[in-house]
Structure formats: C-alpha cells, structure tokens
Biopython code that builds the backbone (N, CA, C, O; Angstrom):
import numpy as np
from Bio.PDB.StructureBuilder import StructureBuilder

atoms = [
    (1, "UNK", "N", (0.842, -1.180, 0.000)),
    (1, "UNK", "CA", (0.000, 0.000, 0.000)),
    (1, "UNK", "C", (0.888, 1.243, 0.000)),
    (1, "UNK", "O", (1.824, 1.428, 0.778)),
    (2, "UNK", "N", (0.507, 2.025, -0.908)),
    (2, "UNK", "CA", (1.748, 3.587, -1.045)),
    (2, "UNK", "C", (1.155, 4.137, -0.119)),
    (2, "UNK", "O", (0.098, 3.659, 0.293)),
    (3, "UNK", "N", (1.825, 5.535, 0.550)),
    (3, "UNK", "CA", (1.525, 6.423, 1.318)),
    (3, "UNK", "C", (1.105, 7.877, 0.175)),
    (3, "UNK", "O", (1.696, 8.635, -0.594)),
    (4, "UNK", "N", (-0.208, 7.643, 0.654)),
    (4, "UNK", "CA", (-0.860, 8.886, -0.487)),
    (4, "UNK", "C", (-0.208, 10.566, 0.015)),
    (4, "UNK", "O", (-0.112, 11.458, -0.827)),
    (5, "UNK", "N", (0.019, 10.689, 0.851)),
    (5, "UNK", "CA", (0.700, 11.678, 1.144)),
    (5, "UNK", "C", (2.060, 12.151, 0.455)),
    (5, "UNK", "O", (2.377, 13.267, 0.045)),
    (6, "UNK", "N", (2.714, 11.030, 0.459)),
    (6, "UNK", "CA", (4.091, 10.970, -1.008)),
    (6, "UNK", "C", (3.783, 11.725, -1.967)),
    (6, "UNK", "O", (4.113, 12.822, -2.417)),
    (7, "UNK", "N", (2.705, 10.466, -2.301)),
    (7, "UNK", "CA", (2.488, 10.705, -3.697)),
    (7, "UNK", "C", (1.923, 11.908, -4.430)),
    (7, "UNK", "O", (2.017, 12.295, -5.595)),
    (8, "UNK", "N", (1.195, 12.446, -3.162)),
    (8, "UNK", "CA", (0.677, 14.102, -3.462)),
    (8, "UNK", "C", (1.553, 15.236, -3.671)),
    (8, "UNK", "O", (1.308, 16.269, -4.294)),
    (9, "UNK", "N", (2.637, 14.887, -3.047)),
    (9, "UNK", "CA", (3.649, 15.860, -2.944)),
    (9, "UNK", "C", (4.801, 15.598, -4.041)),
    (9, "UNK", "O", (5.686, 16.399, -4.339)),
    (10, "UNK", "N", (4.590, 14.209, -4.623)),
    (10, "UNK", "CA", (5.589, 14.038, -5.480)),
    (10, "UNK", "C", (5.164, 14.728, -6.685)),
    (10, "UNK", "O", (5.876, 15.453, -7.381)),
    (11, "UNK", "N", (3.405, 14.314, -6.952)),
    (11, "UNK", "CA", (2.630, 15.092, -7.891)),
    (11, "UNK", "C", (2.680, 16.678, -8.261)),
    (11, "UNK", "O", (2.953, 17.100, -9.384)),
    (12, "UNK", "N", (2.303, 17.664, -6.880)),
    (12, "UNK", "CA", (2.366, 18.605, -6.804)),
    (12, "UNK", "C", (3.873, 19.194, -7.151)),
    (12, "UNK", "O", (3.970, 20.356, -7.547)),
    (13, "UNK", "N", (5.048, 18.362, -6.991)),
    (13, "UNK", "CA", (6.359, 18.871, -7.006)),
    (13, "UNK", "C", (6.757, 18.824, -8.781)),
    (13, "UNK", "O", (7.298, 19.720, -9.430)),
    (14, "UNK", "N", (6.308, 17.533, -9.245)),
    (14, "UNK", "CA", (6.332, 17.352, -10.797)),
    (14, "UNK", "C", (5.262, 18.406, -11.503)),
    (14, "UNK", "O", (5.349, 18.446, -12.731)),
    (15, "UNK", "N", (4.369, 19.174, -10.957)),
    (15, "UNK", "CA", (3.423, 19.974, -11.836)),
    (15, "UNK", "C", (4.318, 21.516, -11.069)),
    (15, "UNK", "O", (4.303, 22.593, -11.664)),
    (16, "UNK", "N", (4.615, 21.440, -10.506)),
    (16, "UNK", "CA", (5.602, 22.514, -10.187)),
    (16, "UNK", "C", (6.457, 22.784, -10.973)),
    (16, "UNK", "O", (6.344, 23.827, -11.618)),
    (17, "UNK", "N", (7.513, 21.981, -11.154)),
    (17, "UNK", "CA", (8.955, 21.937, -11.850)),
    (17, "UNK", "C", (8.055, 22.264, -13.566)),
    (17, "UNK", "O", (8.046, 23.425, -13.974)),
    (18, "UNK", "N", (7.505, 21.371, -14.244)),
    (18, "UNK", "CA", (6.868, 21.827, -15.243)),
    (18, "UNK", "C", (6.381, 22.748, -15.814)),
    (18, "UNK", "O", (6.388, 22.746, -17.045)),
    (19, "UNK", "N", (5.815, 23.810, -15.097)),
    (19, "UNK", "CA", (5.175, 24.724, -14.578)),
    (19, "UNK", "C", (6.325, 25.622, -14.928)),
    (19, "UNK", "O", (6.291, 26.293, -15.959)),
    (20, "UNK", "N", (7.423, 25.656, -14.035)),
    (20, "UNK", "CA", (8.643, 26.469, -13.986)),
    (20, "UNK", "C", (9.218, 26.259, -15.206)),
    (20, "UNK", "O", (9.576, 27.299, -15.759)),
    (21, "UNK", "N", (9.441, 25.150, -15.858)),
    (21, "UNK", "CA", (10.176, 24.891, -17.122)),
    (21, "UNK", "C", (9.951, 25.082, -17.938)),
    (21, "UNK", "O", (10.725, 24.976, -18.889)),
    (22, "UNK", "N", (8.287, 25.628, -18.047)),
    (22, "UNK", "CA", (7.322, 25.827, -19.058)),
    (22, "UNK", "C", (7.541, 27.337, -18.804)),
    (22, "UNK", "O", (7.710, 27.626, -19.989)),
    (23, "UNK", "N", (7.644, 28.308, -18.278)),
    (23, "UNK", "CA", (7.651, 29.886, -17.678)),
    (23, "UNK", "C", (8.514, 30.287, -18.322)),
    (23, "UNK", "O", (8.361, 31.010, -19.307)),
    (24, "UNK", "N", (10.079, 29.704, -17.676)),
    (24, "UNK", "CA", (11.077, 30.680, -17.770)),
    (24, "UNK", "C", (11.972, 30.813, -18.528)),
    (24, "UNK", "O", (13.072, 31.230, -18.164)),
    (25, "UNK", "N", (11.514, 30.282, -20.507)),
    (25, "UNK", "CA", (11.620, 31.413, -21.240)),
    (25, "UNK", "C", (11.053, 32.787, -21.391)),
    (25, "UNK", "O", (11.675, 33.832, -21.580)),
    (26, "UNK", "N", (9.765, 32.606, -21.274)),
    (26, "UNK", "CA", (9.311, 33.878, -21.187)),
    (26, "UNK", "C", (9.576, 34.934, -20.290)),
    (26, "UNK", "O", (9.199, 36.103, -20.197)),
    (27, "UNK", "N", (10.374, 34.153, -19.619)),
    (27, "UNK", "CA", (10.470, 35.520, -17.955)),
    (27, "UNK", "C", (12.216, 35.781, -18.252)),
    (27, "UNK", "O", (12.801, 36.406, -17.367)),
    (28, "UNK", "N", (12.928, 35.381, -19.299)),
    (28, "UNK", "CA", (14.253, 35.396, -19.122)),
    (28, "UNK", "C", (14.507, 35.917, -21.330)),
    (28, "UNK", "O", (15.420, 35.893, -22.156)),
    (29, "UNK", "N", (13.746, 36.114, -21.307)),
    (29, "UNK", "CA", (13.776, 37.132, -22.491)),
    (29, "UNK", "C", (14.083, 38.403, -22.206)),
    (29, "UNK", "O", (13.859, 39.065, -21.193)),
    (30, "UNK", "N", (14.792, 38.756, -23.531)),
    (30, "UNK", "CA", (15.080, 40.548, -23.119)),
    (30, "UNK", "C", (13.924, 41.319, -23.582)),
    (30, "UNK", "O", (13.073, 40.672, -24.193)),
    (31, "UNK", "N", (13.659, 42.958, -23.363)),
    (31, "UNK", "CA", (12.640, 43.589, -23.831)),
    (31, "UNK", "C", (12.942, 43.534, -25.381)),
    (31, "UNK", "O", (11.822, 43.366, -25.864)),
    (32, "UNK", "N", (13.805, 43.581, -26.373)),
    (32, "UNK", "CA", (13.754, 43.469, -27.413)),
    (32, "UNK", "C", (13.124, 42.049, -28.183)),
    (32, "UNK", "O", (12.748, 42.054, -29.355)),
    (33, "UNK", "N", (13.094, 41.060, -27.447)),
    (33, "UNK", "CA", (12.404, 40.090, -28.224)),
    (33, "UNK", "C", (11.454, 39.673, -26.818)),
    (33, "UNK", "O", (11.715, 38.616, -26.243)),
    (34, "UNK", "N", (10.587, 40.370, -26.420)),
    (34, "UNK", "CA", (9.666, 40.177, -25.170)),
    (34, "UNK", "C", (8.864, 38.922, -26.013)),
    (34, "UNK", "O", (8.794, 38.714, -27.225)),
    (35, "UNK", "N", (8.338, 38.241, -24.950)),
    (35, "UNK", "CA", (7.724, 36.924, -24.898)),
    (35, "UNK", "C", (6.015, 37.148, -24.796)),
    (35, "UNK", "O", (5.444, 38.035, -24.161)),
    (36, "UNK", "N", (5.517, 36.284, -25.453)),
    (36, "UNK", "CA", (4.096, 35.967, -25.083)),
    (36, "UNK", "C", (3.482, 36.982, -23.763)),
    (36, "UNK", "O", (2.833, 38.012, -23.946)),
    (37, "UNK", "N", (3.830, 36.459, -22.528)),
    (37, "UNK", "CA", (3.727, 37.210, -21.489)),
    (37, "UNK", "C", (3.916, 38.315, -21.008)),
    (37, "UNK", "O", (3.212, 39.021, -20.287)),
    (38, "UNK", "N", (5.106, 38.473, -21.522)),
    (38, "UNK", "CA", (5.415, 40.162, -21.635)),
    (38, "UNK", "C", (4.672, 41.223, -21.922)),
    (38, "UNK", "O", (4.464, 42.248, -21.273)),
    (39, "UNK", "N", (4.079, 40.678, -23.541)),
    (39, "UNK", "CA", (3.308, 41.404, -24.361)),
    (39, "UNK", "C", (1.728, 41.269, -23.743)),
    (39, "UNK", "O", (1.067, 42.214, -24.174)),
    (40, "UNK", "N", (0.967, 40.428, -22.910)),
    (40, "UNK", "CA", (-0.154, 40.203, -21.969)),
    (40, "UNK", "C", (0.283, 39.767, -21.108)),
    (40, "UNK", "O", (0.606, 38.594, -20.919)),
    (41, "UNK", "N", (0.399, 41.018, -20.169)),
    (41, "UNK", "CA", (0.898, 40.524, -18.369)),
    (41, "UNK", "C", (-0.456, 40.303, -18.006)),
    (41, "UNK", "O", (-0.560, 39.140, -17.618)),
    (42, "UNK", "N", (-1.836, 41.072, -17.948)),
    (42, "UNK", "CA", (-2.939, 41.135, -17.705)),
    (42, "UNK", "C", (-3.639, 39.461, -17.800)),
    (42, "UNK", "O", (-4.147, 38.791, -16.901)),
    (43, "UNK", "N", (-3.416, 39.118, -19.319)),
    (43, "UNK", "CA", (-3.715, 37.642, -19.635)),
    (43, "UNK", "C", (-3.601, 36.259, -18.858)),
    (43, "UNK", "O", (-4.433, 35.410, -18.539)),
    (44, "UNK", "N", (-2.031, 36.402, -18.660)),
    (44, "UNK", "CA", (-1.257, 35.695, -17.813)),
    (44, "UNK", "C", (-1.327, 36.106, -16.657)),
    (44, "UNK", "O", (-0.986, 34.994, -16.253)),
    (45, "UNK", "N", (-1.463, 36.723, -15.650)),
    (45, "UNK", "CA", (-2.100, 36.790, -14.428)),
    (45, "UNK", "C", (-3.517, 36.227, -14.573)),
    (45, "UNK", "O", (-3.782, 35.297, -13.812)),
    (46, "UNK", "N", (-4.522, 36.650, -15.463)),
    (46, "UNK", "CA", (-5.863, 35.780, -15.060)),
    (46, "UNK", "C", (-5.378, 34.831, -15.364)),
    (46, "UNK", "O", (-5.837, 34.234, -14.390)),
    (47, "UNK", "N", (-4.642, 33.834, -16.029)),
    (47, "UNK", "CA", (-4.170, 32.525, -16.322)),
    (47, "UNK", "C", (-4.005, 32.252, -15.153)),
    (47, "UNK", "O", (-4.850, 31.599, -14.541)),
    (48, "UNK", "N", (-2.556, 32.817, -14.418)),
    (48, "UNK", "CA", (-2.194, 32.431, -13.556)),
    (48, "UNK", "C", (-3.196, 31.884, -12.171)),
    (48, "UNK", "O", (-3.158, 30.866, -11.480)),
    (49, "UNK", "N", (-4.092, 33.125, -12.170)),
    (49, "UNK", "CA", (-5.060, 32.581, -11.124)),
    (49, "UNK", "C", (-5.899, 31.698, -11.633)),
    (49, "UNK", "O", (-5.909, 30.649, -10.989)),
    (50, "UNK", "N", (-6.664, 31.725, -12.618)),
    (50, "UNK", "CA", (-7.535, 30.365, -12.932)),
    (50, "UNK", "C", (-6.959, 29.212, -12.428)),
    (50, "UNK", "O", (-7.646, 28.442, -11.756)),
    (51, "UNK", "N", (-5.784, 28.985, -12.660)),
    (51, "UNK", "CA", (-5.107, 27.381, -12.263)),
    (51, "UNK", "C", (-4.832, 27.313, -11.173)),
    (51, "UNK", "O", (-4.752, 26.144, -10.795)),
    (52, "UNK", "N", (-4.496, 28.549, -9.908)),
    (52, "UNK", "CA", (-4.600, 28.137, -9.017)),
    (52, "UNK", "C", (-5.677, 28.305, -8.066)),
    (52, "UNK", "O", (-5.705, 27.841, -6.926)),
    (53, "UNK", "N", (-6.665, 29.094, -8.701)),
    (53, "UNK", "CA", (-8.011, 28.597, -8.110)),
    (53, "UNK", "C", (-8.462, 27.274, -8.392)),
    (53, "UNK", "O", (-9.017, 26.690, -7.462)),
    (54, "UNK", "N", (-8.352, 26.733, -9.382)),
    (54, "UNK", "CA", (-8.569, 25.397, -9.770)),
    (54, "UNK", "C", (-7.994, 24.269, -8.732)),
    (54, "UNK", "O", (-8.582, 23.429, -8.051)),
    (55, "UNK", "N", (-6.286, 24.660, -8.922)),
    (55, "UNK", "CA", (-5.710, 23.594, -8.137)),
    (55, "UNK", "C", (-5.760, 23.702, -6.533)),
    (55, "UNK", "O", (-5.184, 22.948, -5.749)),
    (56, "UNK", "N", (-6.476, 24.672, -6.254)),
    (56, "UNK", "CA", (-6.863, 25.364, -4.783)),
    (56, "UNK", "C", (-8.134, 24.469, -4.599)),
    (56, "UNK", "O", (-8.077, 23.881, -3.519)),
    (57, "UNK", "N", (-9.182, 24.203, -5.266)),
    (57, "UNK", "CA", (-10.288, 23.471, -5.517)),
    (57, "UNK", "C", (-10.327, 21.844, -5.628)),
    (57, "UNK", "O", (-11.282, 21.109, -5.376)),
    (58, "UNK", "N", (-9.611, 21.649, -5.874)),
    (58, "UNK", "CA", (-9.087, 20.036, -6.111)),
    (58, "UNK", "C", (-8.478, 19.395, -4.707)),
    (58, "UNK", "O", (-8.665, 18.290, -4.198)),
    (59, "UNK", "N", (-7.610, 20.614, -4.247)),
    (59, "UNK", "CA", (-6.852, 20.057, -2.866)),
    (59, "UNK", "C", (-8.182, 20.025, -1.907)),
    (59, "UNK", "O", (-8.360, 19.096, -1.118)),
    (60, "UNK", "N", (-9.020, 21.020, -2.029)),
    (60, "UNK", "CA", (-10.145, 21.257, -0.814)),
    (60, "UNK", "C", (-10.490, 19.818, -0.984)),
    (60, "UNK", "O", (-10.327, 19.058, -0.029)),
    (61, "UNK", "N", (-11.012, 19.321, -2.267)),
    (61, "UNK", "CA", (-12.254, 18.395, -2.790)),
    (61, "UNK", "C", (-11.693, 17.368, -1.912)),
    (61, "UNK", "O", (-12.382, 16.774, -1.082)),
    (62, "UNK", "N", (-9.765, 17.044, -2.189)),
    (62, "UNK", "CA", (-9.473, 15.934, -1.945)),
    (62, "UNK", "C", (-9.274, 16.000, -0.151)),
    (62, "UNK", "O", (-8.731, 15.040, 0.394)),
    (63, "UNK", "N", (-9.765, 17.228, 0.712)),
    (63, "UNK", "CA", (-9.201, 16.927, 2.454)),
    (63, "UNK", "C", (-8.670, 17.811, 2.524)),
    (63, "UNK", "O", (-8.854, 18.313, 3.633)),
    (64, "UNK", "N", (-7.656, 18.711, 1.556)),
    (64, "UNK", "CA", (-6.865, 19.655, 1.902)),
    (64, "UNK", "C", (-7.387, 20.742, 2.800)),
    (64, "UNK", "O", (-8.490, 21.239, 2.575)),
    (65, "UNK", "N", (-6.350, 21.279, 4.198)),
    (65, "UNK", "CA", (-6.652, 21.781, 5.111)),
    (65, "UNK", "C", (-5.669, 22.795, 5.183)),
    (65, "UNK", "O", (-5.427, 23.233, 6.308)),
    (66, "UNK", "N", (-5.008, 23.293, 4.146)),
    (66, "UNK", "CA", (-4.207, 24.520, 3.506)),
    (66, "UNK", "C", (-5.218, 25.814, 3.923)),
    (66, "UNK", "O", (-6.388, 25.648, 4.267)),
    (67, "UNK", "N", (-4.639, 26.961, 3.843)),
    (67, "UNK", "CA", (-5.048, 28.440, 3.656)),
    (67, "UNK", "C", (-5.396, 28.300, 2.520)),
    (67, "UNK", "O", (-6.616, 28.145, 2.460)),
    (68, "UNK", "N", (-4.781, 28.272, 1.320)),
    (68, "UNK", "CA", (-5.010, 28.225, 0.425)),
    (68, "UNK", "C", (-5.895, 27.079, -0.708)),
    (68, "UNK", "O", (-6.173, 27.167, -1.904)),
    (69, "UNK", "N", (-6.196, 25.830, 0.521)),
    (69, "UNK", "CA", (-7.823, 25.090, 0.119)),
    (69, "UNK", "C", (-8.545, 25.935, 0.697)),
    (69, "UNK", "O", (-9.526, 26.361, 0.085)),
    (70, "UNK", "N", (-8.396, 26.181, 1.390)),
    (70, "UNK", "CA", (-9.646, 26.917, 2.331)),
    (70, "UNK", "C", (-10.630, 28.603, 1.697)),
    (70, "UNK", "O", (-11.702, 29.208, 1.717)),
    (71, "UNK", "N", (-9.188, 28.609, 1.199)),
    (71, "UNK", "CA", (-9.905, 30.015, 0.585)),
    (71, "UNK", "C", (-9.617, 29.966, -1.164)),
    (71, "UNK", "O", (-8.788, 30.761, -1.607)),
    (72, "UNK", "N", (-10.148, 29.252, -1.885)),
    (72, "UNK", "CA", (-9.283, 29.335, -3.167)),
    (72, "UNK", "C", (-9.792, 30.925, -4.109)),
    (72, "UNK", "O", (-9.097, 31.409, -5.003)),
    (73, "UNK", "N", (-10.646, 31.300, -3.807)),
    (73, "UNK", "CA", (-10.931, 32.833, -4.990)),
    (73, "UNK", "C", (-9.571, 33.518, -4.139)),
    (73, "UNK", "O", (-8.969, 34.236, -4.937)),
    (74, "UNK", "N", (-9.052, 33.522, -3.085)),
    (74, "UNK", "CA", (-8.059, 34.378, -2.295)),
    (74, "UNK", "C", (-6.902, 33.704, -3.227)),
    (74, "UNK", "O", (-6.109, 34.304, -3.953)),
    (75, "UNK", "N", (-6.987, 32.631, -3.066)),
    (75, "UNK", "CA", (-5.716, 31.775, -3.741)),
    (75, "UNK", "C", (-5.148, 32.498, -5.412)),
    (75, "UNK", "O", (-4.009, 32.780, -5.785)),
    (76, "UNK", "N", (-6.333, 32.606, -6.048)),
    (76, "UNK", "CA", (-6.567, 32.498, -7.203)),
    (76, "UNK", "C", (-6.326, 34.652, -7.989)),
    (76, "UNK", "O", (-5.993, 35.225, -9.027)),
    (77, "UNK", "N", (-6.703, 34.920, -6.832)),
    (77, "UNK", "CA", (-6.687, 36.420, -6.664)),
    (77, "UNK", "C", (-5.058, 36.820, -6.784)),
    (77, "UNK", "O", (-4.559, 37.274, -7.813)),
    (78, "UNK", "N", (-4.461, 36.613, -5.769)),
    (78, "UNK", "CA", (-3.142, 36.731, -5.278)),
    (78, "UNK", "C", (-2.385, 35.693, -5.959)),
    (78, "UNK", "O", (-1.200, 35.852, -5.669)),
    (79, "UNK", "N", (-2.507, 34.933, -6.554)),
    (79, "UNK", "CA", (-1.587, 34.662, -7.439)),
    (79, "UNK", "C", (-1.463, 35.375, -8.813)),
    (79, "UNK", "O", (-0.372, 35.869, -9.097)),
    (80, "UNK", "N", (-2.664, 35.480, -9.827)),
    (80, "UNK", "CA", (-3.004, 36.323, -10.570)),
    (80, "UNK", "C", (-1.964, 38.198, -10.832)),
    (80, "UNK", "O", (-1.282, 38.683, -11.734)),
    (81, "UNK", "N", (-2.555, 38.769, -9.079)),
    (81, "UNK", "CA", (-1.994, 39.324, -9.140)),
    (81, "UNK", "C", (-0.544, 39.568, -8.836)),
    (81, "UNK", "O", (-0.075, 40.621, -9.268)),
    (82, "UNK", "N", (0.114, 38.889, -8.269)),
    (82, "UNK", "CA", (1.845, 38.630, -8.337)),
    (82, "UNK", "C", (2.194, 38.694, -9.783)),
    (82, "UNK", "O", (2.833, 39.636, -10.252)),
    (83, "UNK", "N", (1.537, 37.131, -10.868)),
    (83, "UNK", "CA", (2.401, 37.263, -11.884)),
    (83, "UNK", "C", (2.217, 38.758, -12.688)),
    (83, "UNK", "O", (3.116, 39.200, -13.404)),
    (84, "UNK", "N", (1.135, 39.359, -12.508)),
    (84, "UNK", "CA", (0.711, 40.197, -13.258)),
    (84, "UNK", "C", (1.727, 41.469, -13.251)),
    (84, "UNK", "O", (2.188, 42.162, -14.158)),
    (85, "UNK", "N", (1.945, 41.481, -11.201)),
    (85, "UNK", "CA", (2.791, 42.494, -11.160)),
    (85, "UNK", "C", (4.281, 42.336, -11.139)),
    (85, "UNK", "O", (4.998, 43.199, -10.632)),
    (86, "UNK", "N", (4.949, 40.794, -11.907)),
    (86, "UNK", "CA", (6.034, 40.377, -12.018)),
    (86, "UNK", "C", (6.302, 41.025, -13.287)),
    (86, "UNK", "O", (7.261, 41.782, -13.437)),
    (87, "UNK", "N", (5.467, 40.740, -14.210)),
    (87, "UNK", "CA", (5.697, 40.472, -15.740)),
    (87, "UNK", "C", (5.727, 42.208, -15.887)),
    (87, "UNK", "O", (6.346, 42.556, -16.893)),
    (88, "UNK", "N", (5.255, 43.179, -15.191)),
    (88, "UNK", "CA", (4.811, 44.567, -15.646)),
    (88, "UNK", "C", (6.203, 45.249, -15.143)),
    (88, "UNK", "O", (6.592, 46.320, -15.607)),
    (89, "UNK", "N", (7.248, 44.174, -13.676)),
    (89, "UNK", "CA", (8.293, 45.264, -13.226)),
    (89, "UNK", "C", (9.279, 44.676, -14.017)),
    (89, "UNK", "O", (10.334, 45.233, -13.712)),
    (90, "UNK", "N", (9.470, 43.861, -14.851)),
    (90, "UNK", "CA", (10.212, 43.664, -16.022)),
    (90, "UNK", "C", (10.650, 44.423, -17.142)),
    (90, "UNK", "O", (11.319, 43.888, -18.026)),
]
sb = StructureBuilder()
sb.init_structure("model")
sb.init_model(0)
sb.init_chain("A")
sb.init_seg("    ")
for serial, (resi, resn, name, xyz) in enumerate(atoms, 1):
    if name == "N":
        sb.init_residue(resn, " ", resi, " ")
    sb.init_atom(name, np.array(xyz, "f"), 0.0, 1.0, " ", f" {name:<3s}", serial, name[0])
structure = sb.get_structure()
C-alpha cells in the first residue's frame, strides 16, 4: 500500500517543476524580443489565477486543510496578481 501523502507531494512537485520549465523562457527574455507574457501581463495573471483557483479546488475536494484550500478565490486572486505584477516590473 503507497503512502498517499508521497504521492501528493511528489505530484504537486512534478506539476511545479513543469510549470517552472514551461515559464522561464518567457520571464528570461530581453525587452527586445519580449515573450508571449510580456506582451499580456494582464492575460497571464488571469491565467495564472484560474489554475490556481482550480488547483486550490481540487486540494479542498481531496481533504486539503491549507489556507489556500480553504480560501481558493483568495488563492486564485493573489496569485493572478503577483504574476501580473512580475511580468509589468520587467
């Protein structure tokens, strides 16, 4: 029998790293050849929060007892707005 707790964290750590590997061309471009994101910081912040309101929603469904199950529009808000105000001090 696995320990589902592992495996959540192994999950969450592999959609992480992906996540990151998938980003940071766009965040490591210069302003002369700006990226997707660059050009819609606005876009990519609501992106950004959709998925983690989503994945804020999934942890609740599954038990999760996080701040961030607990409150996912907060989750989803504040992430949103970080990338939004990442991509704009670039």
């Amino acid at each position: 029998m696995r320990n589902t707790t592992i495996t959540r964290r192994l999950r969450a750590a592999a959609i992480l790293s992906a996540s990151i590997a998938l980003a940071v061309p766009a965040f490591v471009a210069t302003p002369a050849q700006a990226g997707v994101l660059h050009k819609h910081p606005t876009a990519a912040g609501v992106g950004a929060g959709l998925v983690a309101h989503h994945m804020a929603k999934k942890s609740a469904a599954k038990g999760g007892h996080s701040l961030a199950a607990r409150h996912p529009i907060a989750t989803g808000v504040v992430a949103g707005v970080a990338a939004h105000h990442m991509l704009k001090k670039k």
